[in-house]
C-alpha positions as CSV (number, residue, x, y, z in Angstrom):
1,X,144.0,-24.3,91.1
2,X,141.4,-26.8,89.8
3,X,142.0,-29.2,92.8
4,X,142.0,-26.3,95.6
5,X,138.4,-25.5,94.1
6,X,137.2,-29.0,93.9
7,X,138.1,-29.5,97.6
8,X,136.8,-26.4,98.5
9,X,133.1,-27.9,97.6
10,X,130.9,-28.8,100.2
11,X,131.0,-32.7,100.4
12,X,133.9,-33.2,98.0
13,X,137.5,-34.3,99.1
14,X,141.3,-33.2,97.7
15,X,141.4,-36.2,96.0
16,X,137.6,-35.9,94.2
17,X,136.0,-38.5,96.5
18,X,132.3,-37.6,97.8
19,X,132.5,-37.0,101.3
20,X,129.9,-37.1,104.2
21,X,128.1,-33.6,104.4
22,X,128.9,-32.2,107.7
23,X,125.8,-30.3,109.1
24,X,126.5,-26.9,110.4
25,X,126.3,-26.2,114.1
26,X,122.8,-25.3,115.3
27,X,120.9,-25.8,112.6
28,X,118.8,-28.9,113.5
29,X,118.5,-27.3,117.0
30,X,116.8,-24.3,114.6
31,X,114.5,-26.7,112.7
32,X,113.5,-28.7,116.1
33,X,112.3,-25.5,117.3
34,X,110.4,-24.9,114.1
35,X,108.7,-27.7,114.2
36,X,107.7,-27.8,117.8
37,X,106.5,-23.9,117.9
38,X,103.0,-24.8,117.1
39,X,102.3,-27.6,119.8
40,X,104.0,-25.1,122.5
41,X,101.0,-22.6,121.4
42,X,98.7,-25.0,121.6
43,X,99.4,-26.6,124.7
44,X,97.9,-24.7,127.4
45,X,94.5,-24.8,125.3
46,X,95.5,-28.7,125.1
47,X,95.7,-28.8,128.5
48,X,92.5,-27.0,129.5
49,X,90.4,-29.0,127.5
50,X,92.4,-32.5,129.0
51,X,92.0,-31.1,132.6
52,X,88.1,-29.1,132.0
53,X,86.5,-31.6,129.6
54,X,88.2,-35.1,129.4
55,X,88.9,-35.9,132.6
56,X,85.4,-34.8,134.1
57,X,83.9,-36.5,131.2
58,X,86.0,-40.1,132.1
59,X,85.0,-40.2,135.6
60,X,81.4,-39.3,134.6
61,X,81.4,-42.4,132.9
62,X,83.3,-44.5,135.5
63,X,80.7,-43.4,138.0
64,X,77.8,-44.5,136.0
65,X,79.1,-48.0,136.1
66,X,79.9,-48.1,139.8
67,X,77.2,-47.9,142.7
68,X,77.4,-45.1,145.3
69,X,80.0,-43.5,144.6
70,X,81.6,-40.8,146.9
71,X,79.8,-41.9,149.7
72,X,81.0,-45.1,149.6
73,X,84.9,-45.5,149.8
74,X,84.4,-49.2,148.2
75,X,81.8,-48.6,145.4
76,X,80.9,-51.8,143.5
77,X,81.2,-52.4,139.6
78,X,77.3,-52.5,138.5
79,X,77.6,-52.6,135.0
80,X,74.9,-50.8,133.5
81,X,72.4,-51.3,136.5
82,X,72.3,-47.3,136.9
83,X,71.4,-47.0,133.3
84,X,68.4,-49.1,134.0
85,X,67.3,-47.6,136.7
86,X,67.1,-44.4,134.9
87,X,65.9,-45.1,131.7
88,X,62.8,-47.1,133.0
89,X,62.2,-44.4,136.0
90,X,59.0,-42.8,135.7
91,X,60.3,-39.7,136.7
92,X,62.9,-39.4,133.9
93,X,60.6,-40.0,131.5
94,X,58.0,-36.8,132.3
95,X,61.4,-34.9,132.9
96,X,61.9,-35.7,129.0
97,X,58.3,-35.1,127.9
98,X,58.7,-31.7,130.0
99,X,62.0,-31.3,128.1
100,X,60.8,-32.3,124.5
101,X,57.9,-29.5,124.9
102,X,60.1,-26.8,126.4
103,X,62.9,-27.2,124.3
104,X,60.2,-27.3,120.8
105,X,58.5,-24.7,121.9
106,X,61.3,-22.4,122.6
107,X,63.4,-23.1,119.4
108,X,60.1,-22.7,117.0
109,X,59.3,-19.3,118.9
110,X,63.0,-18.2,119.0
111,X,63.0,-18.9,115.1
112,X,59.4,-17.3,114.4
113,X,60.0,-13.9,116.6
114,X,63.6,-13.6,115.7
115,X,63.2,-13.6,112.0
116,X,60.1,-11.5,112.5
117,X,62.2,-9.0,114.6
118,X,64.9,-9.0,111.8
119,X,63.0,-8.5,108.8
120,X,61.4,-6.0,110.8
121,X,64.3,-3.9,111.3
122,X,65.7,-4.5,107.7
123,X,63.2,-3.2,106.4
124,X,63.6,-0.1,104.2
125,X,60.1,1.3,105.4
126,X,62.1,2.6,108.9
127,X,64.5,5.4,109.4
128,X,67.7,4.7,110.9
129,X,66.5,6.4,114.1
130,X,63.7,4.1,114.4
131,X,65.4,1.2,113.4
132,X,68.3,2.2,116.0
133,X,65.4,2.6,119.1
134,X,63.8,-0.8,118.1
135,X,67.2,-2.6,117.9
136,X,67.8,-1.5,121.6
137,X,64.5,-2.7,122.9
138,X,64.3,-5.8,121.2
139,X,67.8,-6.4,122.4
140,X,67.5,-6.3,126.1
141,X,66.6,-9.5,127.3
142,X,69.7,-10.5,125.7
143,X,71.7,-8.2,128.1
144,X,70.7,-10.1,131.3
145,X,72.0,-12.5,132.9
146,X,70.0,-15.9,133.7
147,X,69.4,-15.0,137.5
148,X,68.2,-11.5,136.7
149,X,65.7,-12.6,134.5
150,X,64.3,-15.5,136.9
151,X,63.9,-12.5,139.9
152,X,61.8,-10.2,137.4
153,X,59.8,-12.9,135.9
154,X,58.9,-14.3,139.4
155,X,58.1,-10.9,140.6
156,X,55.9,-10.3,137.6
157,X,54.4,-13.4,137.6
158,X,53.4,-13.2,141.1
159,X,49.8,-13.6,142.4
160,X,49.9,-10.2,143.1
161,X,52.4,-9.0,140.5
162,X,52.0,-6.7,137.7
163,X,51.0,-9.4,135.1
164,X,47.8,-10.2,137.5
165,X,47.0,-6.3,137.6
166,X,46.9,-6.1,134.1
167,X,44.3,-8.6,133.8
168,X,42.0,-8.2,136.2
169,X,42.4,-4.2,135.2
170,X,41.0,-4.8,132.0
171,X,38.6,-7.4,132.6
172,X,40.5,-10.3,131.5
173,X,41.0,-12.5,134.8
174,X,38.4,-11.9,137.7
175,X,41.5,-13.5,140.2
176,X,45.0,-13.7,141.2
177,X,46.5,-16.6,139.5
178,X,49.7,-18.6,141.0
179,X,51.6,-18.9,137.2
180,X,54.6,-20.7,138.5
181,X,52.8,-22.4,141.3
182,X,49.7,-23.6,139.1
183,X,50.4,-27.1,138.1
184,X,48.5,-26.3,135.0
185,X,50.4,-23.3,134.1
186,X,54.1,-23.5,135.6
187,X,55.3,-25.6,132.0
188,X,54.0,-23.0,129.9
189,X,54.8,-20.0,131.9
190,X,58.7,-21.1,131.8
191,X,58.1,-21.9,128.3
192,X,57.2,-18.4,127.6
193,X,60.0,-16.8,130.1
194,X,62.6,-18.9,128.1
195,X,61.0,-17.9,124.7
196,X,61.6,-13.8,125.6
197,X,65.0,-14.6,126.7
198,X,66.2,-16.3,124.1
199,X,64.6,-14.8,120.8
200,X,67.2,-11.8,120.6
201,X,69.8,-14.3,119.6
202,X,68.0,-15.6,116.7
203,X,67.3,-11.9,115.5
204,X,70.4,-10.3,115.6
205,X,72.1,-13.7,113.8
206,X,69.2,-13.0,111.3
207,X,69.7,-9.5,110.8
208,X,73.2,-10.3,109.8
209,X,72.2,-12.8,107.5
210,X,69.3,-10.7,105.9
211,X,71.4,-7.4,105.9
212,X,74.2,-10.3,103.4
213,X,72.1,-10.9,100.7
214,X,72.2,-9.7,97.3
215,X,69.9,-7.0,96.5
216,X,70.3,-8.3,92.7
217,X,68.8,-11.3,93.9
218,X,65.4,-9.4,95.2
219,X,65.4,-6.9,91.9
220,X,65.5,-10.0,89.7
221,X,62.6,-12.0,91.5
222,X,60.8,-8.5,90.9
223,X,61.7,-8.3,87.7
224,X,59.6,-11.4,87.2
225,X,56.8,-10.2,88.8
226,X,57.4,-12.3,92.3
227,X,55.4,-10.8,94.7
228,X,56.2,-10.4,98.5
229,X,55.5,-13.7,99.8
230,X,57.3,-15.7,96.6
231,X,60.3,-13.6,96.8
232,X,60.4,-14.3,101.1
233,X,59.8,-18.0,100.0
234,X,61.8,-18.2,97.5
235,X,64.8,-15.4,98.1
236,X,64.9,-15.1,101.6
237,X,64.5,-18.7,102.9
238,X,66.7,-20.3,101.2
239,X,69.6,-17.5,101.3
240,X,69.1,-17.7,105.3
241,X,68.7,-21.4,105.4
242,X,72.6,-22.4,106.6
243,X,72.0,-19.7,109.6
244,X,68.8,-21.1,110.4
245,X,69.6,-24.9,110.7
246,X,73.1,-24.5,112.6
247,X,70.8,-21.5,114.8
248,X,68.3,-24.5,115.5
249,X,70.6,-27.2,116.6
250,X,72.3,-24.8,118.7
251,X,69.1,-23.7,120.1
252,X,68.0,-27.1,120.8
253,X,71.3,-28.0,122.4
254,X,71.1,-25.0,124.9
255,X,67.3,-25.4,125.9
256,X,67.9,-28.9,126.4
257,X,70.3,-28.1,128.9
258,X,68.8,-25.2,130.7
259,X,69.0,-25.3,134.4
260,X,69.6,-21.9,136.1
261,X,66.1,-20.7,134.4
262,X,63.7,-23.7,135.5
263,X,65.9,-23.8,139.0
264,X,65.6,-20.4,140.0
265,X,61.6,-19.9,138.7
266,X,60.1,-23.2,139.7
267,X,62.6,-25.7,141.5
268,X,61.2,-28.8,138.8
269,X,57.6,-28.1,140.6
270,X,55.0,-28.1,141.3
271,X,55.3,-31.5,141.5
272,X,56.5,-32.3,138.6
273,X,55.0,-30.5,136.0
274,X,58.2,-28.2,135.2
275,X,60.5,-31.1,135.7
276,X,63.4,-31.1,133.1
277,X,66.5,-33.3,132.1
278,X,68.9,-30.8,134.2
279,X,66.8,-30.6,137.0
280,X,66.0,-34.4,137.0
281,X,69.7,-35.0,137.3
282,X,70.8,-32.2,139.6
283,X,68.0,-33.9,142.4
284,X,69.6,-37.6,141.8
285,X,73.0,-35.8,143.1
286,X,72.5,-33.3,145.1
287,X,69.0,-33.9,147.1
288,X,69.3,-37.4,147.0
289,X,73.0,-38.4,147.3
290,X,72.9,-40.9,144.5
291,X,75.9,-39.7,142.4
292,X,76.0,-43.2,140.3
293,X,72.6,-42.3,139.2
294,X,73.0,-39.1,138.7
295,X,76.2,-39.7,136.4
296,X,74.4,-42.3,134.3
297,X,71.1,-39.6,133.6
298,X,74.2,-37.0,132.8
299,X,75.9,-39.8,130.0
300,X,72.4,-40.3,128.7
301,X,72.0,-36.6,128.5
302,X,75.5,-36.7,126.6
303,X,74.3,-39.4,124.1
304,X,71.4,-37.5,123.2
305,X,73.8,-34.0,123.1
306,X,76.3,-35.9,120.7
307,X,73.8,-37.2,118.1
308,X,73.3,-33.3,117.5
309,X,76.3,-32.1,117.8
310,X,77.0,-34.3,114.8
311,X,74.6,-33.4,112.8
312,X,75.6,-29.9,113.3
313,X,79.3,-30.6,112.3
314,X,78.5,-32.6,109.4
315,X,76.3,-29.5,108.2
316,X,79.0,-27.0,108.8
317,X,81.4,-28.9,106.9
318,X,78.5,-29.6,103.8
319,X,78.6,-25.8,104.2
320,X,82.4,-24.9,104.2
């Protein structure tokens, strides 16, 4: 009885000797699956990424090191002649002083209007009715599309638009003036298209942030006797601080790269007045032919995009 029992145990013989465990069928089949479910629901994502991101990123590069490329079936290996050529070009250096004061301008309006435009509507001094009415108007430049905006800015903005009527109606310009043609003018008149664009973002991310903090927080700082402006400095700030710096970088990374805007309002002109990174680049390949050249400004443009892009995930991870 004792022996039939012992050699009834998994891994024990008749005789009391250990014996090798036999696995059962299918179950490392079972466990192979287990272990390989994730990667399957991963791997179109995977694949996406390899096919929409690495592998135009890689010939990027290899372009910028080679001369003509495309046009030339035998392009040449330059090393970093291209990079030269770009970094000590005249042109690219207003395209990044153009750049530097559209993009700065833009993110410290986006940031100044949008919180304005939040605290605005979280305030307690509104109905909901109002609050709801104010929320859809402040909101619509947000609902258009990039080319829908450039049409109805250029139509307002021209000479003899609505913009010009308004002025000369009451007294405030005795002429037509050419905003996007005006050499003078064309920077900041994109500047200021861009800015009512983009602000909506920055308020409705606000909102959300102001709408999440404590009222405790506000009723103590009242409590001991802060007034407004302390309890905005020293409440409000600092509670919205981790939405406003990843808000910025973002912003900066975007404006940076803004094409379709300064493209469909301007062209980079007149001259060069509204030339910008994007459009800088976009001319080197597609006016000009020179896709070596173009490829290096584009890697330079990535270089600059990376050194952000790491500060913003080093901050979300100090955050998390």
């Amino acid at each position: 009885m004792t022996s039939t029992v012992a050699s009834a145990r998994p891994g024990t013989g008749s005789d009391g000797v250990l014996a090798p465990y036999v696995r059962r069928p299918g179950r490392g089949g079972a466990a192979l699956r287990a272990r390989l479910t994730p990667y399957a629901y991963v791997s179109p994502t995977v694949v996406l990424m390899i096919v929409l991101i690495l592998i135009p990123v890689v010939t990027v590069i290899y372009y910028s090191v080679m001369d003509n490329v495309i046009v030339n079936k035998h392009p040449a290996f330059v090393r970093f002649d291209n990079y030269t050529e770009v970094l000590t070009s005249p042109e690219f250096r207003t395209a990044i002083k153009n750049t530097s004061f559209f993009t700065g301008a833009s993110v410290v309006a986006h940031l100044v209007i949008g919180l304005s435009f939040a605290m605005l509507l979280n305030t307690e001094l509104l109905g909901p009715g109002v609050k709801a009415l104010f929320r859809a108007i402040y909101v619509l430049p947000w609902l258009f599309t990039v080319a829908i905006i450039a049409v109805v800015w250029r139509l307002l903005l021209n000479p003899n638009g609505i913009v010009n009527y308004l002025l000369s109606s009451t007294g405030l310009s005795d002429g037509d003036i050419e905003w996007l043609s005006d050499p003078g003018k064309a920077l900041f008149a994109v500047t200021f298209i861009n800015i009512w664009a983009g602000y909506p973002f920055f308020m409705m991310s606000l909102l959300a942030g102001l709408q999440g903090i404590p009222g405790d927080l506000y009723e103590a700082a009242m409590v001991d006797g802060a007034s407004g402006l302390r309890r905005f400095v020293h409440v409000t700030l600092p509670q919205l601080k981790p939405i406003i710096v990843a808000m910025v970088v973002l912003d900066i990374l975007w404006t940076t790269q803004q094409f379709a805007l300064i493209w469909m309002t301007t062209g980079g002109g007149p001259l060069d007045r509204t030339e910008m990174l994007s459009t800088y680049t976009y001319k080197w390949a597609f006016s000009r032919y020179e896709y070596s050249i173009a490829s290096a400004s584009a890697v330079v443009i990535l270089l600059l995009s990376l050194v952000l892009a790491v500060f913003y995930v080093r901050h979300q991870k100090a955050r998390d």
